[in-house]
C-alpha positions, 0 to 999 in steps of 0.5 A: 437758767436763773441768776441772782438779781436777774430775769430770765425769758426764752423762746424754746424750739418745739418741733428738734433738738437744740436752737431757742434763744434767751435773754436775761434782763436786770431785775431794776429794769423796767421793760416788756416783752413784744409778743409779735416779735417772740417766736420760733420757726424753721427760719428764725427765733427772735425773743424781744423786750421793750425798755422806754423808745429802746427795743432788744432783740436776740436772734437765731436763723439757723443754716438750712433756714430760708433766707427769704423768710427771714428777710420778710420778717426782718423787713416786718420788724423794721418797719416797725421800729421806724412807725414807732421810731424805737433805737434798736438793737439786735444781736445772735447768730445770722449764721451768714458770713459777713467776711465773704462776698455772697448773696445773702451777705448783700442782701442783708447789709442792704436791709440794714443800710435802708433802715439806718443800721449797721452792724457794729461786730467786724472781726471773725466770731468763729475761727477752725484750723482752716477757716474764718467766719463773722457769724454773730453779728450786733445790728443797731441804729444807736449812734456809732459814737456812744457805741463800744463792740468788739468779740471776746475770744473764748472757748466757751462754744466754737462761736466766741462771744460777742458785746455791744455797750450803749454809752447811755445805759438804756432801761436802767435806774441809777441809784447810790453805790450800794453798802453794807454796815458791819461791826468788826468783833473781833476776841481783842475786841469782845476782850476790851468790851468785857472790862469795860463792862465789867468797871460800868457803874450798873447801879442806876438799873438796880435803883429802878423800880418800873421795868421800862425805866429799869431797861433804858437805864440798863440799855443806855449803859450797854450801848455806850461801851458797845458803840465804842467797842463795835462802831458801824462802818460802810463797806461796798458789797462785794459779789462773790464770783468764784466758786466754793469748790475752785481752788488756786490750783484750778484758776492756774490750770484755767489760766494755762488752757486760756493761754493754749486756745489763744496759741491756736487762734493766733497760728490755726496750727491744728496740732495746738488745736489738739494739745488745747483740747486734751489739757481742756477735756482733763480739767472739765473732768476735773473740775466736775469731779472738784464740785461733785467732792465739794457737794458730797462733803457739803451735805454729808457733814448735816448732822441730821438737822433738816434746818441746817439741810435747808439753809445749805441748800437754799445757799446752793440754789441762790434762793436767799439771795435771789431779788431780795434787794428793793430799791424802789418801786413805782406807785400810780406812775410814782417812783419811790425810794428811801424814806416814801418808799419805807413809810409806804411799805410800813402804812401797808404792813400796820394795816395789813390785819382785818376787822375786829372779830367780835366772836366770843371765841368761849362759845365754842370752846369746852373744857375751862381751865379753872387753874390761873397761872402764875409766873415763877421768878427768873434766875440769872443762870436761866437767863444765861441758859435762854440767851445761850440757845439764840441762834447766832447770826450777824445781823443787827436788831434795831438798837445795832446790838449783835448776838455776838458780843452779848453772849461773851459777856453774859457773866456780866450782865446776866444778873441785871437781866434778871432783875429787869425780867423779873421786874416785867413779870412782876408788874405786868409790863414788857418794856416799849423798848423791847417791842421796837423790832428792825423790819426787812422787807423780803419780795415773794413772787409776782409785780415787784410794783404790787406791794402785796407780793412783798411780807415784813420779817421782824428782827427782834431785840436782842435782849427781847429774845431772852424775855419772850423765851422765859415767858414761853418756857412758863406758858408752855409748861402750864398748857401741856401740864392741862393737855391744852395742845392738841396731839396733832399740832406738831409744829413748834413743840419739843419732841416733835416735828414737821416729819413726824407729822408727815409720818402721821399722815403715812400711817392714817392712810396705809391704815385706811387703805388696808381697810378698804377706805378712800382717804381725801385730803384736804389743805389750806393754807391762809394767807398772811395768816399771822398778820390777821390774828386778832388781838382779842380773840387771842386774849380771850382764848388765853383766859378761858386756858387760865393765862389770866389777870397779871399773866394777860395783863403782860400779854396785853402790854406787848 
């Protein structure tokens, strides 16, 4: 079981169905498990973590367990909880009534009494028409003043939840409240922005004969009236706890059968008993038919496009959401957060590539390309088409710029674009503006503290995507017109497709395996391969395929 933002450890039964125990912990705690004390047997599972002087531990000891034996490892626990002077809590099902007068009862109050802890769950955990019992029980030696317990009357099982809060929340960092920056565009809005840019005075970028100037100029302009239009403003994130498929009408159904089992507990009449699991056993039924709609609707609205496929899924999965949030990390004993943290996570990224390849790359490559390429100049209905086809999304570039209010506007500034595009492919220069890009920082898997399991994801310019994506068309191009590309790269081509590939590869082995041959398959896959391309080579091989002079000149610039 996995939820967003937390941990998840279990200790599973092995030898019958049912029992285990689990324990989800906040992914900004630091915490260990104790292995001595995470097991499973015939008479007790306990998994336990260790946060600083704070031990947990969640607890089953099933019915036909052996009392004695579980008094013998409680014993061993609390002993050594005393030799390390750890506070404790521990909190599951005894599966002892605490409300009768038994032996077991006695004998486990009193254990808990010798180790200065006492249990802090006193009002019946689970409740029939013909019996209370105290079942789940919280043991601690946190004192009683900082703690706040009680039972939580629910359906859920035939057990009602139990909670036990420590005044001081052991094991976890503060931090600030966290927000989130977002730009209200709405169509009065993108309205005003429009004619504002419309009466600007873009005669300055016009003047401009250097193509970095030509765009300071340009971006100073645009980013006055868009900050006046779209200024940034804070809002708290807020969690999303309802699900797509539950409507107003289910929460009211929710709310009648919430209403109909607290009737049964307060009476234990068994006729209310009945009427509550007739009216819950017709809205799980309902509810499960309201998800499997949803779902089915959801995925059969693709209109064939694996990415769109993806991004659905992931969203059901919880995978884009799912420990991406870095507040700190902790570095030879060192907690870093803010600007230290930032500065370490950039030392490491610029350095990220290896040495300098001194391999010349022309050595083992044939067929020259003897044609130079040459860029043609760029219009302002290509600019308007390239920029069109950018993926819409709501995040920011570095200069707070969505994609957005660009699009509404590129009637306007379509023709002061191109001027400055054409300026960069004329003069051999990408502007230095255009190469600062927002870096986020997205964990992997493995130590959040190893800052290897952690890879940069760059959020480009906008306007840096529209001069990327002509030079692109024009190289692309070039080499297909000379059969550069090789038939089996299928990535990143038009026409073409990981699916495609795969399709490849079906075909290359049905027709060996007719042919009575063996087929092996070897894959590699490099890490952090784009990180260690080296610069040179790359320009090298670029030449010796005719992006030469001026074309490698721009390249080089960027």
């Amino acid at each position: 079981f996995k939820l967003p933002e937390y941990n998840t450890h279990c200790v599973n039964r092995l030898s019958q169905r049912g029992g285990g125990v689990s324990m989800l912990i906040k992914n900004d705690m630091s915490y260990e498990l104790l292995s001595e004390f995470c097991l499973s047997t015939d008479d007790y599972e306990v998994l336990s973590i260790r946060t600083n002087k704070n031990v947990v531990s969640v607890f089953y000891h099933p019915p036909d367990g052996n009392i004695l034996k579980f008094c013998e490892f409680l014993d061993s626990f609390f002993v050594f909880i005393e030799d390390n002077q750890y506070n404790v809590i521990w909190g599951g099902d005894f599966n002892i009534d605490m409300l009768s007068d038994n032996s077991s009862k006695r004998n486990i109050t009193t254990l808990f009494q010798i180790n200065g802890c006492m249990n802090v769950i006193n009002q019946p955990t689970r409740i029939t028409s013909t019996s209370e019992t105290l079942l789940d029980l919280f043991i601690t030696n946190f004192d009683q003043q900082i703690v706040t317990s009680g039972v939580i009357a629910c359906d859920i099982s035939d057990h009602f939840a139990t909670f036990l809060c420590i005044g001081n929340e052991i094991g976890k960092r503060k931090g600030p409240k966290m927000h989130t920056l977002v730009q209200s565009i709405t169509t009065d809005r993108l309205d005003y922005f429009k004619d504002n840019l419309r009466n600007a005075n873009w005669a300055g970028v016009l003047d401009k004969t250097d193509a970095n100037e030509a765009y300071e100029e340009f971006l100073h302009i645009f980013k006055t009236i868009y900050v006046n239009h779209f200024p940034n403003r804070k809002v708290r994130r807020l969690k999303k706890a309802r699900k797509p498929w539950i409507t107003a009408e289910l929460i009211a159904k929710v709310q009648i059968k919430n209403k109909l089992y607290q009737a049964f507990i307060k009476t234990k009449d068994p006729d209310k008993l009945k009427i509550f699991k007739a009216f819950r056993n017709n809205l799980n039924k309902e509810l499960k038919k309201c998800k499997t709609v949803y779902y089915h609707n959801l995925f059969s609205s693709i209109p064939g496009r694996t990415d769109v496929m993806w991004r659905k899924l992931n969203s059901v999965l919880n995978c884009n959401d799912t420990q991406n949030s870095i507040d700190s990390i902790t570095q030879n004993n060192v907690e870093l957060t803010g600007r230290s943290l930032a500065n370490v996570f950039n030392d490491f990224f610029v350095n990220l590539g290896g040495d300098s390849n001194t391999t010349n790359a022309c050595s083992y490559m044939n067929r020259r390309i003897l044609e130079t390429f040459y860029f043609n100049p760029v219009t302002e209905d290509e600019v308007v088409s390239v920029l069109r086809n950018v993926n819409v999304s709501h995040s920011c570039d570095a200069d707070g710029i969505q994609i957005r209010p660009v699009l509404y506007v590129l009637d306007i500034i379509g023709r002061y674009l191109a001027y400055i595009f054409n300026l960069c492919l004329e003069t051999a220069i990408f502007p230095q503006k255009m190469q600062i890009a927002k870096v986020i920082v997205l964990y992997k898997k493995g130590d959040r503290n190893d800052i290897n399991n952690y890879r940069p994801v760059s959020l480009l310019p906008v306007f840096s995507k529209g001069l990327e994506k002509i030079i692109h068309n024009r190289f692309i191009v070039f080499l297909e017109k000379h059969n550069v590309i090789t038939e089996s790269q299928f990535g990143f081509r038009k026409k073409r497709s990981t699916e495609l590939a795969l399709l490849d590869q079906k075909e290359f082995i049905l027709r060996n395996f007719e042919d009575k041959h063996i087929v092996l398959g070897i894959f590699i896959d490099f890490t952090k391969a784009f990180d260690y391309i080296d610069h040179e080579l790359l320009i090298q091989k670029l030449e010796f395929y005719g992006i030469r002079g001026h074309a490698a000149l721009l390249i080089k610039s960027y």
